[in-house]
FIZATI-603331 format. One record per residue (C-alpha): residue in one letter; chain; x, y, z. Coordinates in steps of 0.2 Angstrom, whole numbers. Each point is the difference from the previous one (the first is absolute). Layout:
! residues N
residuo / cadena / px / py / pz
A / A / X / Y / Z
...
This chain:
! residues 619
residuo / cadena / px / py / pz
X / A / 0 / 0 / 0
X / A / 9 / 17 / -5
X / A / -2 / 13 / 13
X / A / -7 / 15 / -3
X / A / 14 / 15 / -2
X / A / 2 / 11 / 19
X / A / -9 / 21 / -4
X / A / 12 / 9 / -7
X / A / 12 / -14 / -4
X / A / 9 / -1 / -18
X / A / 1 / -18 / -7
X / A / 19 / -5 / -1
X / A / -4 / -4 / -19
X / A / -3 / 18 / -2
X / A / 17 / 5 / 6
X / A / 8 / -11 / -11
X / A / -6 / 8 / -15
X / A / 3 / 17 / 7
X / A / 17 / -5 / 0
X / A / 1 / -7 / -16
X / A / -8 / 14 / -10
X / A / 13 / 13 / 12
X / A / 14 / -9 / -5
X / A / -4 / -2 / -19
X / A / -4 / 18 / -1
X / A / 16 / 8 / 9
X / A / 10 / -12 / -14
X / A / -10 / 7 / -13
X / A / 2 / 17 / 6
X / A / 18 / -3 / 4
X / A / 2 / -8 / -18
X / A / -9 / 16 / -8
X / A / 11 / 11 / 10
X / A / 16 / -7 / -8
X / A / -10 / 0 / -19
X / A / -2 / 16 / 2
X / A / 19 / 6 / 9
X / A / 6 / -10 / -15
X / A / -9 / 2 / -16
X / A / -11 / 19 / 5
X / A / 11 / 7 / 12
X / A / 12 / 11 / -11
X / A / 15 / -2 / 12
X / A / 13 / 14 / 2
X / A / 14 / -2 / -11
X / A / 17 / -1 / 6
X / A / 18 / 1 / -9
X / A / 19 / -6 / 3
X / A / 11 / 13 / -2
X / A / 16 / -5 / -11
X / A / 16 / 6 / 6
X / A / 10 / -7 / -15
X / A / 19 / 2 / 4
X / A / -3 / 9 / 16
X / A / 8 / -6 / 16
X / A / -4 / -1 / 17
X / A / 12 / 14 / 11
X / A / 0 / 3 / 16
X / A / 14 / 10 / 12
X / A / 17 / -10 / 2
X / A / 2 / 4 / 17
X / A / -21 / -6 / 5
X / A / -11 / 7 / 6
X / A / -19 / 1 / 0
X / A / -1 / 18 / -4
X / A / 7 / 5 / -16
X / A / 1 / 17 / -12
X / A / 3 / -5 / -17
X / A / 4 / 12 / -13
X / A / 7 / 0 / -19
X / A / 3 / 16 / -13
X / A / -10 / 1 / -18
X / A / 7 / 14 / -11
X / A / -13 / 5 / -13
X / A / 2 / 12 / -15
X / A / -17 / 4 / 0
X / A / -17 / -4 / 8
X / A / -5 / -17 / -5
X / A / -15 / -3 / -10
X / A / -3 / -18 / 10
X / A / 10 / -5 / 18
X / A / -9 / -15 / 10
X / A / 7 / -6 / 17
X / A / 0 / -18 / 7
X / A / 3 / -4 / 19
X / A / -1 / -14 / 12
X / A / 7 / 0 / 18
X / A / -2 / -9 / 16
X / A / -13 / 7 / 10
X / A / -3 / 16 / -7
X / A / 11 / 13 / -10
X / A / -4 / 19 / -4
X / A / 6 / 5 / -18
X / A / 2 / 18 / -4
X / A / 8 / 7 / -16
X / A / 10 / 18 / 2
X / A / -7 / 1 / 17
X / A / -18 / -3 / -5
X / A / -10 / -16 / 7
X / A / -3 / -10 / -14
X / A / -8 / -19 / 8
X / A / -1 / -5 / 22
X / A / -4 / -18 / 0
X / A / 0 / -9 / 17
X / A / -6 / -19 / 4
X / A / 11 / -7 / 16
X / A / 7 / -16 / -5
X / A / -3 / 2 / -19
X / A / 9 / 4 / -14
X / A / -9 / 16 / -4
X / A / 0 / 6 / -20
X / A / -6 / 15 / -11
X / A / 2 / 7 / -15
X / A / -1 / 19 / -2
X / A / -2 / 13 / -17
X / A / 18 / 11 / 7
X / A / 1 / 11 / -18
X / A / -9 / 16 / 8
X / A / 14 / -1 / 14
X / A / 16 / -2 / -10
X / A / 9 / 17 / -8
X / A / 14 / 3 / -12
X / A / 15 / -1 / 11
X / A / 6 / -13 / 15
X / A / -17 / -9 / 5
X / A / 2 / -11 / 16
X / A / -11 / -15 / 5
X / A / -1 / -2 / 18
X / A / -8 / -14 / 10
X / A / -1 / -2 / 20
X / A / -2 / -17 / 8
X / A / -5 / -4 / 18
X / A / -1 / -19 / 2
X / A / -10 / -5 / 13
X / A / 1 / -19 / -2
X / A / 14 / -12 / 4
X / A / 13 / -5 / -2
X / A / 10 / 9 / -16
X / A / 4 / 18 / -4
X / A / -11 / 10 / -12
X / A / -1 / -6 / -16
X / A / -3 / 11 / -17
X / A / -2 / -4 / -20
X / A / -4 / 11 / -9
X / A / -4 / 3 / -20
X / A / -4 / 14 / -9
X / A / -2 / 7 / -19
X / A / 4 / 18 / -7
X / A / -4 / 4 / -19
X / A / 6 / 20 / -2
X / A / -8 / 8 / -17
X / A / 13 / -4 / -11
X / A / -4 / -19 / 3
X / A / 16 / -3 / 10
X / A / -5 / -14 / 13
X / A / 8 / 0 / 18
X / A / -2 / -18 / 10
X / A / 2 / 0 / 19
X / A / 5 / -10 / 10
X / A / 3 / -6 / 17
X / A / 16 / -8 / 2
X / A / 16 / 3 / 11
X / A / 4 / 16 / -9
X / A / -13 / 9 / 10
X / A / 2 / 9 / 16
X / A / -5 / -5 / 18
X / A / 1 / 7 / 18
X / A / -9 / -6 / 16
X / A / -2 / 18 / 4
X / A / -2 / 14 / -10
X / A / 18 / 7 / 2
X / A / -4 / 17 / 0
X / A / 3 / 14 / 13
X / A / -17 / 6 / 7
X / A / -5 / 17 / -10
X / A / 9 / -5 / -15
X / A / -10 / -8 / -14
X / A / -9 / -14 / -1
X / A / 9 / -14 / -4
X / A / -14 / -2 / -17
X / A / 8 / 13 / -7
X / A / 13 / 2 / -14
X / A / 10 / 12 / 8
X / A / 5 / -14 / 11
X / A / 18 / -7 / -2
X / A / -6 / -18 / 3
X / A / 18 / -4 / -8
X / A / 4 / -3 / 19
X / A / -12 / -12 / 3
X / A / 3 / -18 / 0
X / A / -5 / -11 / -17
X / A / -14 / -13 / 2
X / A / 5 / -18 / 0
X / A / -11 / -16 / -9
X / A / -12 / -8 / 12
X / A / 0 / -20 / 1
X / A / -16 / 0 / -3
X / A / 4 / 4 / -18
X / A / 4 / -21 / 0
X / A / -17 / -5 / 7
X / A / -17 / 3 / -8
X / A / -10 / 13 / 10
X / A / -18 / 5 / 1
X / A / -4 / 17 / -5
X / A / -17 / 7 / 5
X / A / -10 / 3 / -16
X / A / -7 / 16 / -8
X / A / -17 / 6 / -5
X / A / 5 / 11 / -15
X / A / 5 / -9 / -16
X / A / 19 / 4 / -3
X / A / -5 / 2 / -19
X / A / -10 / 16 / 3
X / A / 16 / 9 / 5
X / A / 10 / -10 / -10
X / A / -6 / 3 / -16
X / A / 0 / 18 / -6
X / A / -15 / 10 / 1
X / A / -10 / 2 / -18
X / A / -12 / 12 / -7
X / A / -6 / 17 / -4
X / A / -8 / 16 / 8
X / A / -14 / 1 / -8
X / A / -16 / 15 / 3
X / A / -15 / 3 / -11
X / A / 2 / 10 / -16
X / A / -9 / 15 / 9
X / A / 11 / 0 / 14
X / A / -15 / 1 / 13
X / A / 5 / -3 / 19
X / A / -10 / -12 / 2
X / A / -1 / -16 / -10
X / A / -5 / -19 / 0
X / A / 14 / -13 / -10
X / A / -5 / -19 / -4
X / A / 6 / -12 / -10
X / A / -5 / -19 / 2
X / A / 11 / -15 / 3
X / A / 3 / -16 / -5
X / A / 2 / -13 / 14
X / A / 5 / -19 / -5
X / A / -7 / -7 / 18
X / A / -9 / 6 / 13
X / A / 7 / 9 / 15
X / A / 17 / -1 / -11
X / A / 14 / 7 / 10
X / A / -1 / 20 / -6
X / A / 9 / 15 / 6
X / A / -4 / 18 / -6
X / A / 10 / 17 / 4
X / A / -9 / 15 / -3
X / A / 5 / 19 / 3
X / A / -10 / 15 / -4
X / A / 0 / 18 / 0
X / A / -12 / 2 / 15
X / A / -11 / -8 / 10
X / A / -7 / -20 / -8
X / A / -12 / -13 / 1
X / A / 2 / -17 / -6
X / A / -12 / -12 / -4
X / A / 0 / -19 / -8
X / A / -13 / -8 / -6
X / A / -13 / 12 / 9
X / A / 12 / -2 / 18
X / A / 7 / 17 / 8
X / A / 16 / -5 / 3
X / A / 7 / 17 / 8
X / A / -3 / 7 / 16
X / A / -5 / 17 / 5
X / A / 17 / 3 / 6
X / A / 10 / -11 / -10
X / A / -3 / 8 / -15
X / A / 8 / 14 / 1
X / A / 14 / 0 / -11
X / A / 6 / 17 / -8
X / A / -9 / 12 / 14
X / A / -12 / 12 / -3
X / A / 15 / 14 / 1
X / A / 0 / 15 / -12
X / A / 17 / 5 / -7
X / A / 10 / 11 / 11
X / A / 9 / 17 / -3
X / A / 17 / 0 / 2
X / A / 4 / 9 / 19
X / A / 13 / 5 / 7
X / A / 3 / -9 / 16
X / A / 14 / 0 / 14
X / A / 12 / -17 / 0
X / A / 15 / -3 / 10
X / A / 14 / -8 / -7
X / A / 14 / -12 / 9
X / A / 17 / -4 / -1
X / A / 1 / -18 / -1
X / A / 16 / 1 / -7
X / A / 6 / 0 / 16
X / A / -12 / -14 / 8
X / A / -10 / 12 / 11
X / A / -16 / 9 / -3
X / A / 10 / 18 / 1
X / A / -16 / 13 / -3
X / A / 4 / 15 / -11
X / A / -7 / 20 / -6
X / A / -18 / -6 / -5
X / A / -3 / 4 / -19
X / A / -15 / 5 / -9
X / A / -1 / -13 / -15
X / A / -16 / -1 / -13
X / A / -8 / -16 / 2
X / A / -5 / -8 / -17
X / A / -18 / -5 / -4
X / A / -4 / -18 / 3
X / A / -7 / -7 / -12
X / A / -19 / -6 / 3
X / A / 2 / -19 / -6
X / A / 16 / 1 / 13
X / A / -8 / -12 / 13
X / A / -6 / -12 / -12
X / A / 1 / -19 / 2
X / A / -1 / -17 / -9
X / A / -12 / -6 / 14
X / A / 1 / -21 / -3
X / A / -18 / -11 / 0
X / A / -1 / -18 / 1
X / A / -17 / -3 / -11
X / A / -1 / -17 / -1
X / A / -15 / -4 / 13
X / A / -10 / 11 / -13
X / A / 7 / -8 / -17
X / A / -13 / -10 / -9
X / A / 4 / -11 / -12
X / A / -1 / 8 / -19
X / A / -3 / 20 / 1
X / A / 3 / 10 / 11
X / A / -7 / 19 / 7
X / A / 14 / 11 / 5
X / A / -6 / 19 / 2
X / A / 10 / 15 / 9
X / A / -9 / 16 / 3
X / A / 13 / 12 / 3
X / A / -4 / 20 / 10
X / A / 12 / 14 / -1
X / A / 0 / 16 / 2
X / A / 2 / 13 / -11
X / A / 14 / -12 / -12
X / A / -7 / -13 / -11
X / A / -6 / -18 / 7
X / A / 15 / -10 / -5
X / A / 4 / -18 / 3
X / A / 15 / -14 / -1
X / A / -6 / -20 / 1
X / A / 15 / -14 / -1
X / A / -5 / -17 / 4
X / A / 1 / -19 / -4
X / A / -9 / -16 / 1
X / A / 12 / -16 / 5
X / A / -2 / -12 / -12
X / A / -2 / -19 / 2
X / A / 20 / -3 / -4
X / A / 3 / 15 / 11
X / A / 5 / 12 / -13
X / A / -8 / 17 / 0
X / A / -16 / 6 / -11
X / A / 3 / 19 / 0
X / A / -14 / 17 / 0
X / A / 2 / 18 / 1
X / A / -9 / 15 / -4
X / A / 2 / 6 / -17
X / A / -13 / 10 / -13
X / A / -8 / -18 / -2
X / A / -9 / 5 / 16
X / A / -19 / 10 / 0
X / A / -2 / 16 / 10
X / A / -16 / 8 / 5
X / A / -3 / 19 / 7
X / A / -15 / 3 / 14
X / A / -11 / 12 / -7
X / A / -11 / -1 / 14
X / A / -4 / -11 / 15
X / A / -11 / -10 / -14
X / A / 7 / 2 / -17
X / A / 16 / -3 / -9
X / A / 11 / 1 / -15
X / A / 10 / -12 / -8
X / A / 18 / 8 / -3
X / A / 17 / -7 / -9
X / A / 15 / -4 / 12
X / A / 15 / 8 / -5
X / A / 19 / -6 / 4
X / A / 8 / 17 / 10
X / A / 17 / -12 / 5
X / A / 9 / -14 / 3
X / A / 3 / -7 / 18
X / A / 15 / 10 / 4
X / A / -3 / 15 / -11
X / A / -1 / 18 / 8
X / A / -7 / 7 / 11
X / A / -6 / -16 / 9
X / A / 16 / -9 / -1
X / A / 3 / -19 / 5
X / A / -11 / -1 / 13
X / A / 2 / -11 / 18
X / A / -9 / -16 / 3
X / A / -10 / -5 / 13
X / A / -11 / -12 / 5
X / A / -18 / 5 / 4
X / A / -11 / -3 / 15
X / A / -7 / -14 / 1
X / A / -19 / 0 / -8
X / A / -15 / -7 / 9
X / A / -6 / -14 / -5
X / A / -16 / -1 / 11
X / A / -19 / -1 / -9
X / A / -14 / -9 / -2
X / A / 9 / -13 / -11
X / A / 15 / -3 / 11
X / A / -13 / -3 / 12
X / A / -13 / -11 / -9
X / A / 15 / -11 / -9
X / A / 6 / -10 / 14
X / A / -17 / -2 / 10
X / A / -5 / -8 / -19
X / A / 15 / -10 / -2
X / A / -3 / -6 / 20
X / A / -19 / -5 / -3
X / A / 0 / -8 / -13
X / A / 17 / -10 / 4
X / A / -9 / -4 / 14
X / A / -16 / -8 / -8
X / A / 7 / -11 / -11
X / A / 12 / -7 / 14
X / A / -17 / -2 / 10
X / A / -8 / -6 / -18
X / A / 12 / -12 / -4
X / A / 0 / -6 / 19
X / A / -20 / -3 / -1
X / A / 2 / -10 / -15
X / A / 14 / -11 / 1
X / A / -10 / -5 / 20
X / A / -15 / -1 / -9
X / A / 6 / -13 / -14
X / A / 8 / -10 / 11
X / A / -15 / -2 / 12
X / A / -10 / -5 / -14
X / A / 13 / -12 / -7
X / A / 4 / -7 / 17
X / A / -17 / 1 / 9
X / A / 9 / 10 / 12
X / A / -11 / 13 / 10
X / A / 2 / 17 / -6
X / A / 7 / 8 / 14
X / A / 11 / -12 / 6
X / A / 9 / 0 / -19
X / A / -1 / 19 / 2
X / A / 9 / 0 / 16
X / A / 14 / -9 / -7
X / A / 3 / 8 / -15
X / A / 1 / 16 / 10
X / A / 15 / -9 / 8
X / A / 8 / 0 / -13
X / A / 3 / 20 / -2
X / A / 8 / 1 / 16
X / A / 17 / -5 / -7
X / A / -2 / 12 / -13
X / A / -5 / 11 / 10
X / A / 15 / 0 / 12
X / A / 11 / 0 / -15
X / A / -6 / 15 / -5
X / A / 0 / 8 / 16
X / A / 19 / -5 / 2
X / A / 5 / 7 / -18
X / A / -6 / 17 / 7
X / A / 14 / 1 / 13
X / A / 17 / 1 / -11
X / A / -10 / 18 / -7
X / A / 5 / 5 / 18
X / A / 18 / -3 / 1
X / A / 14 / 11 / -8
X / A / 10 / -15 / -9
X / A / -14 / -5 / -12
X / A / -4 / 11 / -15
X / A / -16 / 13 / 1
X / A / -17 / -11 / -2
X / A / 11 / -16 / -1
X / A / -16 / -11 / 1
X / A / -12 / 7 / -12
X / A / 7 / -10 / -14
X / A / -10 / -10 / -14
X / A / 9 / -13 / 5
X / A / -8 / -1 / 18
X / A / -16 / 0 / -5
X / A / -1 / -14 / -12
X / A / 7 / -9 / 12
X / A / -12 / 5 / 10
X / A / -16 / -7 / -11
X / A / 9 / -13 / -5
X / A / 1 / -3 / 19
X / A / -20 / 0 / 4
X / A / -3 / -10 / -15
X / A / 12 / -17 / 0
X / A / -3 / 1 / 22
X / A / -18 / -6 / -6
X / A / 7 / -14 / -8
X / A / 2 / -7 / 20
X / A / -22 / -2 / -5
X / A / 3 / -14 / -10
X / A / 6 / -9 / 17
X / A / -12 / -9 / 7
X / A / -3 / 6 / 20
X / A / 14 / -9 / 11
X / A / 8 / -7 / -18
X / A / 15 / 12 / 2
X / A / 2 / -5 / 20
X / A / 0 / -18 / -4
X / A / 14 / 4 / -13
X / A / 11 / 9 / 11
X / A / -2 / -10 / 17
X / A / 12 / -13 / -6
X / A / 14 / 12 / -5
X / A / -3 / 13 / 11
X / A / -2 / -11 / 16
X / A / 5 / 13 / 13
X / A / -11 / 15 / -7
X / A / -13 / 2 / 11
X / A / -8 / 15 / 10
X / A / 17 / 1 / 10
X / A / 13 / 1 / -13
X / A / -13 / 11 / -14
X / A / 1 / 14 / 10
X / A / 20 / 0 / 2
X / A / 2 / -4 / -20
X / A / -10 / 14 / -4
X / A / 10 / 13 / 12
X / A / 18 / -6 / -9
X / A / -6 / 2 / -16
X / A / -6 / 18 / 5
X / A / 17 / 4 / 11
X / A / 8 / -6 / -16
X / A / -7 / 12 / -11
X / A / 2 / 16 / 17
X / A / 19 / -6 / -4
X / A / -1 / -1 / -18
X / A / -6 / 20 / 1
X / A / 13 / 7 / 14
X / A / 15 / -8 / -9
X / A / -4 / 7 / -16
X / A / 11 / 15 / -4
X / A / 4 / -2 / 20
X / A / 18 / 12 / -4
X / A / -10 / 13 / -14
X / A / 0 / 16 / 13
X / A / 14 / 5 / 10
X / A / -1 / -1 / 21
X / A / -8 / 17 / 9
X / A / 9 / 8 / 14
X / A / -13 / -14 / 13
X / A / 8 / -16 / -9
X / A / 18 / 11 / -2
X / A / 1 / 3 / 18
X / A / -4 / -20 / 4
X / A / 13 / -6 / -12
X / A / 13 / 12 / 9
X / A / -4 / -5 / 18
X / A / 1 / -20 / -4
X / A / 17 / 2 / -6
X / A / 5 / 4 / 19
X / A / -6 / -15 / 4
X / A / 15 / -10 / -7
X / A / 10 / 12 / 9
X / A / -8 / 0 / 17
X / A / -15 / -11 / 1
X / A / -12 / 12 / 1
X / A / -7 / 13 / -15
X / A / 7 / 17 / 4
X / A / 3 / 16 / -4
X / A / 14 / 14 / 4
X / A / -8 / 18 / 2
X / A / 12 / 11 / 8
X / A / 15 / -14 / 3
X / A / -13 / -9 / 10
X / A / -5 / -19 / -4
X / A / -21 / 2 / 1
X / A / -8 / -14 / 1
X / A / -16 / -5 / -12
X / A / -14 / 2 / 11
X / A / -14 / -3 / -14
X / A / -2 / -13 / -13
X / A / 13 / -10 / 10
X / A / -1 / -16 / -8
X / A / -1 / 6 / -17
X / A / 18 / 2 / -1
X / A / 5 / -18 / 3
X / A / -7 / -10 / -17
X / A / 7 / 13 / -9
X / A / 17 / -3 / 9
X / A / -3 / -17 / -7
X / A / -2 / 4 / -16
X / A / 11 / 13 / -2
X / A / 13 / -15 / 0
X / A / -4 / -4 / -17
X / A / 2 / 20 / -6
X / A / -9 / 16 / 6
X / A / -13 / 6 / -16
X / A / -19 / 5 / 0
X / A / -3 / -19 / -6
X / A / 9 / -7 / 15
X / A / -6 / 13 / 13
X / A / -17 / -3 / -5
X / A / -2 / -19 / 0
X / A / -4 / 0 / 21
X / A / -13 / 11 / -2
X / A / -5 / -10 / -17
X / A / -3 / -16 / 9
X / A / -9 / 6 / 15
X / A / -11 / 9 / -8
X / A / -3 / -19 / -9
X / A / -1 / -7 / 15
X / A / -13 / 12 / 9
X / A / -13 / -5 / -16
X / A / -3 / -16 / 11
């Protein structure tokens, strides 16, 4: 006689489906997160730097602080100049005084690459780079490339090697100059030597410009309307092979800009500002003061009253840099620039590439190919002509500097709805699949329907956990950016909750009796013990990958130093003031790295201790 279920009691059965349908859906979702993070998701792009024949320098006599310096003697200003750091740590680059690139990641091989051309003058030019190492152990460390192409086409290479110049401190008598400068005699300084790293290959932290875009020389022409009106509205369409093909566009105007691609404002309100809404100034006459730095001091004199020339009003114009390729569909695309100016005519400067499939280059600029329109009114407009006015480079604009613009805002209603559709309807046909497949075997085995459900809902929880454990290396510095959301993973991942169902072709207690006579000892004792090896197996796995990639902190430093006193005294010490100070904190840590440090003192070998308790503390 069944017995009737107690007042507000839930039948165990119910929970059981519950459970089944929570864990089939958190693997759907799960599964339509990483569809979507791998296949929707446009991920940011990120690029290696290439030093070619540069070499790793750092200060022969160590060190972790570090003033690096070397001369460039140009006889004109340069029509293209692009500078390529990396540094342990951090470094601040600054050209002829004037900050350039500050990069600072502790425990990384920072790296940038910088437009320098607006900094450099006819004359001796001086590259000057400052390093403060904050990890250990190893002094600061430098390399350094860089290309100058004056206007004549002569081409200058720099680079980093034992000919430049390098002092732990600046050198320089407080009140003099600064040690950036070219006034300085840094004959008197000591050369840099070759670091030993040069023999060993290194990780160096990746860039999110495309070299390419300051690589290859800027193309294209000023062009305006043929009435000259201030302001104006360009367009021209492009041609895209894929779509969100990798695209980068550099664009200067005359005043104030809007872009838009493929009917998406692209420009902020306060990024795109690029020549000023400045009118042309009088010459004045203003008061300077001169110094005598022939003598190395800032020595005032007499002030005199010199005219001070006109600036010209395109002066402060840029090459601001966009990367389009979110908004790049595939065949034709929009691009229209409205430019404002006041009182000089609209003008406007595009230069831009698409990235082929081999990784060559697919060039556009703006030319008299393009169409130009003139507001009439806030409702009406006119069709005009573009005109080419000059060639990047040509007076008055000049070649101008490049920089990369803000970040745009991706945020709308489609960023929003993409991934909540990608997630539902990953979702149901996980749940669809899982309906059927219980339903077909029910039928075929005269199973109950639940019961058959239940158990196929098992069989996401492996996949499940999978998933969930592929998340983790997107957390950890030495595995790439968004290292799991790979095609790879998620085939495997169908594959997975497919042939698992093949387990159905079983009957029930068929596989048990299969396995009792090989697997005598597995029972509800040992299961659990299996399980928890294979997953302290796979913690280790994870910890020794890549154990050595980042160099020790000043916390891991200071360990290391204190356990060598240990094969001096016994004890982990420290001498502060001629005093032997005893460890007082973390006092055992010191011992199993004495014991390793028998077999060599590195960031592998200091680590391991650490490594396997960590192992150990999974069970």
């Amino acid at each position: 006689m069944n017995r009737l279920a107690e007042p507000g009691s839930i039948p165990r059965r119910s929970h059981a489906a519950a459970w089944s349908l929570a864990v089939v859906a958190s693997c759907g979702l799960l599964l339509g997160y990483y569809i979507f993070q791998t296949h929707f998701a446009l991920k940011a792009r990120q690029y290696q730097l290439d030093f070619a024949d540069a070499r790793w320098i750092e200060p022969g006599e160590g060190g972790p602080n570090a003033y690096f310096r070397t001369e460039v003697f140009l006889t004109g200003a340069p029509e293209q100049a692009w500078l390529e750091v990396a540094a342990m740590d951090n470094f601040k680059a600054s050209v002829n005084g004037r900050t350039v690139g500050v990069r600072d990641s502790v425990k990384t091989r920072v790296a940038g690459i910088y437009d320098i051309k607006q900094r450099l003058k006819s004359g001796t030019n001086v590259i000057a780079i400052s390093i403060a190492r904050t990890s250990f152990p190893g002094p600061a460390q430098l390399i350094v490339r860089a290309f100058i192409k004056e206007r004549g086409g002569k081409e200058i290479h720099v680079i980093s090697d034992d000919h430049w110049r390098v002092a732990t401190e600046t050198g320089i008598v407080r009140g003099s100059e600064d040690w950036r400068s070219a006034v300085v005699d840094d004959e008197l300084w000591p050369k840099a030597v070759q670091s030993s790293i040069n023999q060993k290959s290194v990780s160096i932290a990746w860039v999110d410009l495309n070299p390419l875009v300051l690589q290859s020389t800027p193309v294209g022409s000023w062009i305006t309307s043929d009435n000259a009106a201030s302001e104006a509205t360009f367009s021209t369409s492009l041609k895209a092979d894929r779509a969100h093909q990798e695209t980068w566009l550099q664009i200067a105007s005359s005043g104030d800009f809007d872009l838009v691609v493929n009917g998406k404002l692209i420009t902020s309100p306060e990024g795109s500002s690029s020549g000023g809404k400045r009118l042309p100034q009088l010459p004045l006459e203003q008061e300077e003061t001169s110094s005598d730095n022939s003598l190395g001091r800032g020595s005032k004199h007499s002030a005199v009253r010199t005219p001070k020339t006109a600036k010209s009003p395109f002066e402060n114009a840029t090459l601001n840099i966009f990367d389009l390729s979110y908004w790049i569909s595939n065949g034709q695309n929009s691009i229209i620039a409205t430019v404002r100016a006041d009182h000089r005519p609209a003008s406007l400067l595009v230069s831009g590439f698409f990235v082929t499939g081999d990784g060559s280059l697919r060039r556009f600029e703006s030319n008299s190919d393009w169409r130009a329109k003139d507001r009439i009114s806030n409702s009406t407009s006119r069709d005009l002509h573009a005109v080419e006015i000059g060639e990047n480079g040509s007076a008055p604009w000049g070649y101008l500097p490049q920089e990369l613009a803000k970040p745009v805002d991706r945020t709308g209603f489609a960023s929003f709805i993409r991934p909540c559709v990608v997630l539902v309807l990953t979702t149901a046909v996980v749940i669809a699949v899982w309906l059927f497949f219980a339903g077909f075997v029910a039928k075929r085995r005269r199973e109950l329907f639940r019961q058959t459900m239940v158990r196929d809902a098992l069989f996401h929880a492996p996949v499940l956990a999978g998933l969930v454990f592929l998340l983790l290396p997107n957390f950890d510095l030495r595995f790439p950016h968004a290292w799991s959301f790979e095609p790879a993973f998620i085939v495997a991942a169908v594959l997975a909750l497919l042939g698992i169902r093949l387990f159905h072709l079983f009957p029930p207690g068929a596989l048990a009796a299969q396995a009792r006579p090989w697997l005598p000892q597995l029972n509800r004792t040992t299961a659990p013990f299996l399980l928890l090896t294979v997953i302290m197996t796979f913690g280790l796995a994870l910890r020794v990958h890549n154990l050595g990639y980042v160099s020790f902190d000043h916390d891991e430093m200071g360990l290391v130093a204190r356990s060598k006193g240990i094969y001096s005294l016994g004890i982990p010490y420290s001498i502060y003031a001629g005093e032997v100070r005893w460890m007082t904190t973390y006092e055992a840590v010191p011992y199993p790295l004495a014991l390793v440090g028998l077999f060599g003192y590195s960031e592998w070998t200091m680590r391991l201790p650490s490594c396997l308790m960590g192992t150990f503390c999974i069970g």
